[in-house]
C-alpha positions in Angstrom: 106.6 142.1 -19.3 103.0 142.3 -18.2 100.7 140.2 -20.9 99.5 137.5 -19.2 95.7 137.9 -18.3 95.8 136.0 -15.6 97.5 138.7 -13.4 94.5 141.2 -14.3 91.7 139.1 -14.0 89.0 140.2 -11.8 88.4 136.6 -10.2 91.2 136.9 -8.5 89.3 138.1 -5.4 88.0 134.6 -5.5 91.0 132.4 -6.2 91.8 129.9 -4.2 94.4 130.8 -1.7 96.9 127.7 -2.8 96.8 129.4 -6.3 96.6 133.0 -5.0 99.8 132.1 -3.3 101.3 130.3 -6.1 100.3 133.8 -8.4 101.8 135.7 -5.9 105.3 133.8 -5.6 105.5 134.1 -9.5 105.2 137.9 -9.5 107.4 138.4 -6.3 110.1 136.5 -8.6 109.3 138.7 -11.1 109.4 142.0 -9.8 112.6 141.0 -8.1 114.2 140.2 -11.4 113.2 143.3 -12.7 114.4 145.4 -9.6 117.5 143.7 -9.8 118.4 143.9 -13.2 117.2 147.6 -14.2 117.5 149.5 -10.9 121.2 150.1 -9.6 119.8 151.1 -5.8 118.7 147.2 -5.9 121.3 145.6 -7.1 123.8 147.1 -5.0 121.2 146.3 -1.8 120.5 142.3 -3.1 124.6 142.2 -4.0 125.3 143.2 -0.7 122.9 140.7 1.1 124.1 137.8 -1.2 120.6 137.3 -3.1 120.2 137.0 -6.7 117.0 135.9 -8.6 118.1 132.7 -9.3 117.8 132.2 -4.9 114.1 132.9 -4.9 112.1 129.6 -4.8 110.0 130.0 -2.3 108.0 132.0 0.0 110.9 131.1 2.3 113.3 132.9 0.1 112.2 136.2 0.0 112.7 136.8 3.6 116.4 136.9 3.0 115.6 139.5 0.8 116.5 143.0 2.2 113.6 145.4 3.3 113.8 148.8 1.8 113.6 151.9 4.4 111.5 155.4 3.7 114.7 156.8 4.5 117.3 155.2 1.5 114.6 156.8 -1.0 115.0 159.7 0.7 118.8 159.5 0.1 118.6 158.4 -3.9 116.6 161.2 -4.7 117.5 164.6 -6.5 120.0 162.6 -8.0 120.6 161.3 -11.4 118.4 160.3 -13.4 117.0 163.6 -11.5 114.6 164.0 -9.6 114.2 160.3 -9.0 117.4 158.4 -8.5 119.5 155.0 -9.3 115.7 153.0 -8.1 114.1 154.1 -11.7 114.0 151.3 -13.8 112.8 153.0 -16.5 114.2 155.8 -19.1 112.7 159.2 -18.1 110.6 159.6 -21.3 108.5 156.5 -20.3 107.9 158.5 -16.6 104.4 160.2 -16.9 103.2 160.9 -13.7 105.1 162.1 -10.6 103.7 162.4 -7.0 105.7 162.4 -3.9 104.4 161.9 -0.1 102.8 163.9 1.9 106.0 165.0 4.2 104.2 164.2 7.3 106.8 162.5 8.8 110.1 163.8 6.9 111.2 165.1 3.7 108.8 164.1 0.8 110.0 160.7 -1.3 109.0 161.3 -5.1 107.6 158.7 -6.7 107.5 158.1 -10.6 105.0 155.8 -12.6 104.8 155.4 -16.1 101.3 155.4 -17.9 100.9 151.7 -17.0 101.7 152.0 -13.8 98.8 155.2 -14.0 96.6 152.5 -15.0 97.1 149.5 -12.3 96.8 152.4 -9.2 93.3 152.9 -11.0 92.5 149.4 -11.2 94.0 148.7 -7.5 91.3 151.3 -6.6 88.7 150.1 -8.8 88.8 147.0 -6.6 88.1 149.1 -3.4 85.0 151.0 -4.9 83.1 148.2 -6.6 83.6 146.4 -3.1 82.6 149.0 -1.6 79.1 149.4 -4.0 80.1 152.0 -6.1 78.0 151.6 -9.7 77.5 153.5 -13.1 74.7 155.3 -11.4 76.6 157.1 -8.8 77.8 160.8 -8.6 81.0 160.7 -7.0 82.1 164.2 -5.2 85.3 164.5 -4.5 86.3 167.5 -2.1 90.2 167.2 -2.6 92.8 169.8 -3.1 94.4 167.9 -6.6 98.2 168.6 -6.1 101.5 166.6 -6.3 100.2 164.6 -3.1 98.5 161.4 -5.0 95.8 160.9 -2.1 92.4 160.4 -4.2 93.7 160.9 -7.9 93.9 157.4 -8.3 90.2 156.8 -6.8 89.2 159.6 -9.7 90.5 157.6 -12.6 88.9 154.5 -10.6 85.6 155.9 -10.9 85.6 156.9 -14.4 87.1 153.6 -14.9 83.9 151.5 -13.1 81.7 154.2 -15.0 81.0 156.7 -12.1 80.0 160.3 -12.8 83.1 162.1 -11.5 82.7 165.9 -9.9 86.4 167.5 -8.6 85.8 169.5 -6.4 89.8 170.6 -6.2 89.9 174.6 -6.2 86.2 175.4 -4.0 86.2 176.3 -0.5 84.2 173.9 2.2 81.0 175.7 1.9 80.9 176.2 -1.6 81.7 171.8 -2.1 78.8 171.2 0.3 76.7 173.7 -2.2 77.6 171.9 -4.9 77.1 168.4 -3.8 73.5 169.8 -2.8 73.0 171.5 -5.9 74.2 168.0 -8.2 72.7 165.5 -6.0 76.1 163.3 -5.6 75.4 160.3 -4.1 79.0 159.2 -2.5 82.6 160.8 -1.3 85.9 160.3 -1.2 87.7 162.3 1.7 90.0 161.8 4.9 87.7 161.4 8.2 89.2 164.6 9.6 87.6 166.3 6.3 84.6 164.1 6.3 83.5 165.5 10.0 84.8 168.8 9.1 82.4 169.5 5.9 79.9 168.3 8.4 80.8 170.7 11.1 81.0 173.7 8.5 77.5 172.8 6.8 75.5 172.6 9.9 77.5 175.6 12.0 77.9 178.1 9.1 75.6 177.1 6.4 72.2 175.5 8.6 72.2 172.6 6.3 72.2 169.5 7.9 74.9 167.2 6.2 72.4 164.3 6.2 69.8 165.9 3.7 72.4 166.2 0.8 71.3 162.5 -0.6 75.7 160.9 -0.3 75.0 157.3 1.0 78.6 156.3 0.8 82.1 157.8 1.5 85.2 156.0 1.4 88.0 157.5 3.4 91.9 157.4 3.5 95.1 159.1 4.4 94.5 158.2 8.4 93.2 155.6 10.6 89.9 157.0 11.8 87.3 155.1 9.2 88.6 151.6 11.6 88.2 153.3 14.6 84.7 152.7 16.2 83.8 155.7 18.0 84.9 157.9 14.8 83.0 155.7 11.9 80.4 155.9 14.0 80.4 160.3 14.1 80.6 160.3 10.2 78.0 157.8 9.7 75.6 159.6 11.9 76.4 162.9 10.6 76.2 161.9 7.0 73.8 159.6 7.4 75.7 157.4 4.7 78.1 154.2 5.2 81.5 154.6 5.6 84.2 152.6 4.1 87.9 152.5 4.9 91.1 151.8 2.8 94.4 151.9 3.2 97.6 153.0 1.0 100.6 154.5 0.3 102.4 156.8 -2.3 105.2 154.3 -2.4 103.1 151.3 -2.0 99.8 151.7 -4.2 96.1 151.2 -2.9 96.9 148.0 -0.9 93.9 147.1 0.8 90.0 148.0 1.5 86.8 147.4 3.3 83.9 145.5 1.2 80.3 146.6 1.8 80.1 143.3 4.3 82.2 145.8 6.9 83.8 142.8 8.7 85.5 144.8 11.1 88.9 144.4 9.0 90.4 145.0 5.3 90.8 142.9 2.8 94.6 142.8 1.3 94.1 142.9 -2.5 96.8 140.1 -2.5 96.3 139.5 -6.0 98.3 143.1 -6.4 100.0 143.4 -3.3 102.2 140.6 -1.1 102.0 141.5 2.4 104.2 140.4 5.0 103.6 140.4 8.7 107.2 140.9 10.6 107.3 140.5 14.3 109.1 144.0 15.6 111.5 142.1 18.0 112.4 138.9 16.2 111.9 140.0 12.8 109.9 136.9 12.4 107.3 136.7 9.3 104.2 135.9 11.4 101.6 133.8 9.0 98.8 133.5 11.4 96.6 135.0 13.2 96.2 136.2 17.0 99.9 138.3 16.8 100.7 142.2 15.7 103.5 142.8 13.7 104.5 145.3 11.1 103.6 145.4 7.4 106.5 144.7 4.9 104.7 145.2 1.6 105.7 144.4 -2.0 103.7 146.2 -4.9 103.8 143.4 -7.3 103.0 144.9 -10.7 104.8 148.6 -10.2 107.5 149.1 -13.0 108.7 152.4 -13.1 110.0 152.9 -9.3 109.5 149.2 -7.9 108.1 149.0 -3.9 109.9 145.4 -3.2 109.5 144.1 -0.1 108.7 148.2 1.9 109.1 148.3 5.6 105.6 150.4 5.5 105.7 149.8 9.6 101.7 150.1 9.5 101.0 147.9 12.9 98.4 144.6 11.3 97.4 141.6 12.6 95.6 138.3 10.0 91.9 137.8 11.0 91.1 134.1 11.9 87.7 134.5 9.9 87.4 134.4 6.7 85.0 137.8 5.1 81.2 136.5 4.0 81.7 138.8 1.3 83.1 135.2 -0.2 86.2 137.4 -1.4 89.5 135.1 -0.6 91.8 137.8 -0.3 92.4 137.6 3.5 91.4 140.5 6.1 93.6 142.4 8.7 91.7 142.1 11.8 90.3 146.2 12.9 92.3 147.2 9.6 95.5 149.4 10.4 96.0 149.4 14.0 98.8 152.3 13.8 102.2 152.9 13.1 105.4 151.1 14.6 106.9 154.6 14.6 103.6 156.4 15.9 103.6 153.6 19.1 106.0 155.3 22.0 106.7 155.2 25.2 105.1 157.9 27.8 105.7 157.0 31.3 107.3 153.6 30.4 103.9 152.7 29.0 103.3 151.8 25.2 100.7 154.4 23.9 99.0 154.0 20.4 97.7 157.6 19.4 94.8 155.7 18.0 94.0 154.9 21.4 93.4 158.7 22.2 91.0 159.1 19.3 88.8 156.0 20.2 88.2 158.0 23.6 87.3 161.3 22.7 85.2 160.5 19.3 83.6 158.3 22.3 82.4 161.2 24.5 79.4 162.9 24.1 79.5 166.6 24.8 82.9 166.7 22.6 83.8 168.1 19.6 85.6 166.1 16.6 88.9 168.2 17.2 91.6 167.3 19.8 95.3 167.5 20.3 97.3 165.1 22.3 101.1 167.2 23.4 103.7 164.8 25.3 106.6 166.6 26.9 108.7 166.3 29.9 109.1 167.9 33.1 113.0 167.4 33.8 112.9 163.4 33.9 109.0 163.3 34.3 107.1 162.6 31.1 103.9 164.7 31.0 101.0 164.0 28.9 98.1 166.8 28.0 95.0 166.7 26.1 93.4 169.5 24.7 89.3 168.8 23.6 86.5 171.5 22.5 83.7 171.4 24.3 80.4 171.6 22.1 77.8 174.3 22.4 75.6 174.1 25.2 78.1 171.0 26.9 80.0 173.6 28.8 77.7 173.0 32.0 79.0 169.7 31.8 82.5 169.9 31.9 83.3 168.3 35.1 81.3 165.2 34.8 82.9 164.9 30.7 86.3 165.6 32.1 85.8 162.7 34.8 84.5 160.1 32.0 87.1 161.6 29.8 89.6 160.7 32.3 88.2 157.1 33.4 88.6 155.9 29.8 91.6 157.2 28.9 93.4 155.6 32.0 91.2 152.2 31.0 92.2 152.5 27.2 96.0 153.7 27.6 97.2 152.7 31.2 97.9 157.0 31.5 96.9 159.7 33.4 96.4 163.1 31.0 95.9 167.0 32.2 93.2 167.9 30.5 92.5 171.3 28.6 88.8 172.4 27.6 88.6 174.6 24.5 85.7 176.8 23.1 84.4 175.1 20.1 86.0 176.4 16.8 89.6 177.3 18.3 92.1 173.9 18.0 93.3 173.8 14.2 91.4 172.2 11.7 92.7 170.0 9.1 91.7 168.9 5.3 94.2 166.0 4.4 96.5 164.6 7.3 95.5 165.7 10.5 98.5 166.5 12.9 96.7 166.0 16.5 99.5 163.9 18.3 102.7 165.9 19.2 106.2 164.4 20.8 107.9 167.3 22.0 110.7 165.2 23.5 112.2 164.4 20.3 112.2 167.8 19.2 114.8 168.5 22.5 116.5 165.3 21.7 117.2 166.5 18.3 
């Protein structure tokens, strides 16, 4: 199914977008076929919307097809062919590597890939590191717990792949990575921002080493949204003293997009992989240009074993006007991933992006990285309260940070917030996905 070159070459970050767009039409029509005709979850969801292969002409065309929800995976699953489902289109004994999400926000989907599959997440993230200046010569660390999550396996194999040195640093403790990165000299990271300011914190609090001496010049990061947000790239970057890169993907979706050494304040959609579809959340209009935020339907054009055909991912996006002067052609999402459609809710009759929250506090000097944002109500009332550590020798200061802290939280999110000082050290810290914004109105709903 997959032998033409022309899907895998390289200079396909520099295609011209009139044949990028006719490449990606050609595999959208053939990842639908191949849905439809070897996964039963599809057929019965394109039989039951009318749509058959033979309909798909044109970019046109694929917006009758039907998007698939987090929530009918969840469904499929744990049945036959077990654990997986009627949306495997392949026999089991071609399956040979299972992850499944993180369960952040629900039961974990499992996904299946066969070996193939293996290899196009690796070359997906090969495109991210080589953009990002990873080389042969480079060490790469990376401080991640390897388990049935997929976060950075994929960016392993993509660094062997480009011809990295690869370190795992899966079963150490904090201290004992940040000993070993100074003890091997690695030169670049891979890690979530919540981790990346974490190993910082740890090195210079508990071990007197100060994270910039250890010689890592870049670190990509994924799994959240804090390597877009200003005030937060900017804490890592200082602390590390390296450049920061961020990326963006998804268990069920692959490595879809990434920021190039050029940093234009946006990601690049490998588009030669990936079709990406900008829906407007009350029309349900595909939005093609730029200026207006809509949610990301994605299609993972080259995935066999469990296809990802037209995903409603509901990452909040938005097309850049400007083309990248990286010269890539692949088009950029304008400040990357802006949130989630189902992290954006209502407090107060205001819409309130947790994202927001974090591009305040990383803001404030006297803070530490660690917060936690808890909405509930107050019989009809909606209440919103922020809880920040104070840094050593900031406490002195608490009034005047608490009034800038509250000034730019009313200017960035319309709200007011009671606010709740900490010693340093005592909110949780986190290693993967952080869990800092909590809804406890839905929990009494429910």
């Amino acid at each position: 199914m997959y032998t033409d070159q022309e899907y895998w070459n390289p200079i396909a970050e520099t295609l011209e977008p009139e044949r990028l767009r006719r490449l990606q039409l050609a595999k959208f029509r053939r990842i639908f076929a191949w849905a439809y005709e070897r996964s039963k979850f599809h057929r019965r969801l394109y039989d039951a919307a009318g749509v058959t292969p033979a309909d798909i002409r044109s970019f046109a065309d694929i917006a009758r097809v039907p998007k698939v929800e987090k929530s009918m995976m969840r469904d499929i699953q744990r049945k036959d062919p077990f654990p997986y489902g009627e949306a495997l289109c392949v026999p089991l004994e071609e399956v040979s590597e299972f992850r499944q999400t993180s369960g952040t926000t629900g039961q974990p989907v499992y996904q299946a890939d066969t070996w193939q599959d293996w290899e196009w997440w690796a070359e997906c993230w090969a495109y991210i590191l080589w953009s990002q200046g990873y080389r042969p010569t480079d060490r790469v660390f990376i401080p991640f717990g390897y388990n049935i999550f997929v976060a950075f396996w994929a960016g392993h194999y993509a660094a062997e792949k480009i011809g990295c040195e690869v370190v795992p640093g899966g079963v150490l403790d904090t201290p004992a990575r940040i000993l070993k990165i100074q003890e091997l000299k690695a030169t670049a990271m891979m890690a979530t921002p919540t981790y990346v300011l974490g190993m910082a914190d740890t090195a210079v609090a508990k071990m007197g080493i100060d994270p910039a001496s250890l010689g890592i010049d870049k670190i990509t990061c994924a799994g959240e949204p804090g390597a877009n947000i200003a005030a937060t790239k900017k804490r890592m970057e200082r602390a590390w003293n390296a450049k920061v890169y961020d990326h963006a993907g998804a268990t069920e979706t692959g490595a879809w997009s990434y920021e190039c050494r050029h940093q234009p304040g946006g990601l690049h959609v490998n588009e030669a992989f990936f079709l990406v579809e900008i829906e407007d959340m009350e029309s349900g209009e595909i939005i093609e240009s730029p200026g207006r935020r809509g949610k990301m339907i994605i299609t993972a054009l080259d995935r066999q074993a469990q296809p990802c055909v037209r995903f409603d991912a509901k990452d909040v996006i938005e097309w850049d006007a400007d083309p990248c002067p990286c010269g890539r052609t692949f088009r950029l999402l304008k400040g990357g991933v802006a949130g989630r459609a189902d992290d954006i809710t209502k407090v107060k009759g205001v819409l309130l992006a947790p994202a927001a929250i974090e591009e305040v506090v990383r803001g404030v000097e006297g803070l530490g990285d660690e917060y936690e944002v808890i909405v509930d109500k107050l019989g009809d009332v909606d209440r919103i309260k922020l809880k920040v550590e104070l840094l050593p020798g900031a406490e002195n200061r608490g009034k005047e940070i608490e009034s800038r802290l509250k000034d730019q939280l009313r200017v960035q999110t319309n709200l007011g917030y009671r606010i709740e000082f900490y010693d340093y050290g005592r909110l949780p810290r986190y290693e993967v996905k952080a869990q800092r914004f909590k809804d406890l109105r839905k929990k009494k709903e429910g």
